[in-house]
N, C-alpha and C positions, 0 to 999 in steps of 0.2 A: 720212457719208452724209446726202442730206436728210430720208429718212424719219425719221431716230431724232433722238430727244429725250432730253435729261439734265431731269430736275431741279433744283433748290439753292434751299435756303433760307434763309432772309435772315439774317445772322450773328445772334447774341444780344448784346447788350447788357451791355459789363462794369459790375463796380460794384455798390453795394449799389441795393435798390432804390427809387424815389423814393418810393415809400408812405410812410405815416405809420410803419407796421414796420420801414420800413428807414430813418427820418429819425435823423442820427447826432443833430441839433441838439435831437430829441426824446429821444432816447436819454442826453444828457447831462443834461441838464434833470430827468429823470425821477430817475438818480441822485444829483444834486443836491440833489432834494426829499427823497428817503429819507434821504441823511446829515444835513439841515437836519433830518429830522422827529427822526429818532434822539438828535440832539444836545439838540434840545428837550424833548423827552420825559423823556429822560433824568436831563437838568438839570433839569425840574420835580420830579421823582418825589425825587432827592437833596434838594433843597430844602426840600423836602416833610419829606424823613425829618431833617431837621440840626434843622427847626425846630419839627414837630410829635408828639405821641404820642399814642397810642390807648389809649383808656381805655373797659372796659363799667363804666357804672353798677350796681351787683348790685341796689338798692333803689330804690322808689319815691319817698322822698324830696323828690327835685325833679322832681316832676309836679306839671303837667303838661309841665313848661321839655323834662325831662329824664325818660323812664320805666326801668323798672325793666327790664334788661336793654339797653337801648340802648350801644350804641358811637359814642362820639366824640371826636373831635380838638380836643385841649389846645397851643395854643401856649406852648414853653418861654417865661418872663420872670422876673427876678427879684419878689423880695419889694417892693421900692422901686418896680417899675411898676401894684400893683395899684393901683384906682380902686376908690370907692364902687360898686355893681351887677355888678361883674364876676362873674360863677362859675369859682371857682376849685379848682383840686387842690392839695390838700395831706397832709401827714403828722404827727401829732400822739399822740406816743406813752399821751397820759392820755385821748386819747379812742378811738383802736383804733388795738392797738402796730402798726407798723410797712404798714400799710394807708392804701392812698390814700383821703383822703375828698374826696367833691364838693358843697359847696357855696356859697351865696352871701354876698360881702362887703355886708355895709349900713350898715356903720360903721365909722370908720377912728382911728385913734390922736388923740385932742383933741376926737373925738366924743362926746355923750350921745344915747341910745340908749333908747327905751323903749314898749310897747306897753298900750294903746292907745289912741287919738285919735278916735270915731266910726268905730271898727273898723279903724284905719288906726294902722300903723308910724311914730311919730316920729322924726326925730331932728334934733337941734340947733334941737327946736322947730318942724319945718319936716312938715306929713303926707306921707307918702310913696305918690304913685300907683304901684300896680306891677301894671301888666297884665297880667304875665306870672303870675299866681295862678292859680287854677280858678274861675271865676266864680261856680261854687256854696258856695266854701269862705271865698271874702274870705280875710280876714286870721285864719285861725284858729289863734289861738294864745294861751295863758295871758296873763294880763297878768303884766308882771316889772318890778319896781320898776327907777329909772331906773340906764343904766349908764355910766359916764363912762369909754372907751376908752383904757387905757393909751397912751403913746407907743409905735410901734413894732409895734403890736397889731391885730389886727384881730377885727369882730364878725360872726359867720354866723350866718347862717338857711338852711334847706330852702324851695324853695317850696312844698310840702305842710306847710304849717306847725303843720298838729295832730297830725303822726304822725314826724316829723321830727330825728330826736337830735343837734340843732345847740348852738350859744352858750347855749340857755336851760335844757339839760338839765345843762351844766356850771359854771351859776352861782356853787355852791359853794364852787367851785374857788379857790387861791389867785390865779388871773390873771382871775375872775370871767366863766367862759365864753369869754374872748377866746384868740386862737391868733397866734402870733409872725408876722410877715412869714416871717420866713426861711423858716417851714414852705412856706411855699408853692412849687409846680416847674412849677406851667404856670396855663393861662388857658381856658377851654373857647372855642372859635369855632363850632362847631360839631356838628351831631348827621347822623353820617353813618349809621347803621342803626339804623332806619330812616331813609331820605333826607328827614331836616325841613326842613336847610338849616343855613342862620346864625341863630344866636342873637339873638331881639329886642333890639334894643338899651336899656339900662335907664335910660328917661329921665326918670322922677321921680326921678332925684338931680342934674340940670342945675343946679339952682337952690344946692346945696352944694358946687359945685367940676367940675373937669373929669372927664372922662369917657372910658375910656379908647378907642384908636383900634383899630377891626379887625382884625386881623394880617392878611397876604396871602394869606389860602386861596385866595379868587376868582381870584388871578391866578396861583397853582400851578396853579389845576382850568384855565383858560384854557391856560396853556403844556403841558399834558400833552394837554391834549383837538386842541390846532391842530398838536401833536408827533403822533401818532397820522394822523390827519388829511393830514398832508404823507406822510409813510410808509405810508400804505396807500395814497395817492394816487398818488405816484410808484412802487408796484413793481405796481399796477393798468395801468399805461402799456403796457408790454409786452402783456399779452396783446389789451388792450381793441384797440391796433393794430393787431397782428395780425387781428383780428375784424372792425374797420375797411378793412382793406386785402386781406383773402385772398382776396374773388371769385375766379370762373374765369377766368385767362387765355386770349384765342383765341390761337389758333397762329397765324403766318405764312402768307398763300398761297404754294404754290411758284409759283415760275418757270420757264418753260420755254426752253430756247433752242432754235433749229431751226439 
């Protein structure tokens, strides 16, 4: 009849939809980033853990390098990779049985060793700048007749050098203060609690030989921080999309046919 009229309205559209929520090529991408972030992350944090250990300082010692309660990361190295300046972890049963100790190499096996020079740490004749002191404290420590470093051997100080039960307190000793390489099982790089950073590097010993190189913390903290970073990024994709693209849809006008 001509009065009547139907209706119909306009088919729907198969398929996902072309928003950004329903972009498959975004969708893949997005999971891409998370298995990249995971992988990364991952892999830094193992690398992390093959090569480094955490150590609290229990004493003041080496303050102000290092305080009394602080935690940080020791890269594993042998005996044979310490350098003059390093602060190192070791174990030394005639100085505390079976406890790690931490402190600093100043002198190495064919070394002479002796304090002091206008307030200032010798060795091999040469005065030793070390920034890394208290500035109110210099060089405080007993002077101790000179000491010629076994082969093999190495000579520590605390940098709190007046309060400090380093090399000078075990003079007596038959190895005259000094502590084997072997003892040694890591390398300090770092003072993560509190967050100090990386450890100054100890450049008044340049002039006596090399110095040892970094270990890779910076680029673990980079690979876990851009691992993170990809993985929150890509599982953020989905909803941010959706937020992106969920406006109100209008309906279709119908149509009429006569």
């Amino acid at each position: 009849m001509g009065g009547e009229s139907t209706t119909r309205t306009a088919p729907r559209s198969g398929g996902a939809s072309g928003g950004p929520a329903g972009s498959r090529t975004g969708q893949r991408l997005s999971g891409l980033a998370v298995a990249l972030g995971l992988v990364v992350f991952l892999g830094g944090f193992a690398w992390g853990a093959v090569l480094y250990l955490p150590y609290t300082v229990p004493t003041s010692s080496m303050a102000p390098t290092i305080g009394a309660g602080d935690r940080v990361l020791a890269q594993r190295v042998d005996g044979d990779e310490v350098r003059r300046g390093d602060v190192v972890v070791f174990t030394d049963k005639t100085w505390v049985s079976n406890a790690p100790v931490v402190k600093r190499v100043v002198a190495v096996g064919g070394d002479t060793v002796a304090c002091c020079t206008d307030g200032k740490l010798t060795v091999n004749g040469k005065q030793i700048d070390e920034p890394y002191l208290a500035e109110d404290g210099l060089a405080e420590i007993q002077n101790f007749p000179t000491v010629t470093v076994p082969k093999g051997r190495l000579f520590l100080l605390g940098d709190e050098r007046s309060g400090s039960l380093d090399s000078t307190a075990h003079l007596t000793d038959a190895a005259k203060g000094t502590v084997a390489r072997s003892a040694v099982s890591a390398r300090v790089d770092a003072v993560v609690w509190p967050m100090d950073g990386m450890l100054q590097r100890p450049t008044g010993f340049e002039g006596l030989g090399p110095l040892s190189s970094p270990g890779p913390l910076r680029t673990i903290v980079v690979l876990i921080v851009a691992g993170a970073v990809l993985v929150l990024g890509g599982g953020a994709y989905g909803p941010v999309a959706k937020r992106l693209g969920g406006g109100p849809r209008t309906r279709p006008e119908p149509t009429g046919a006569r």
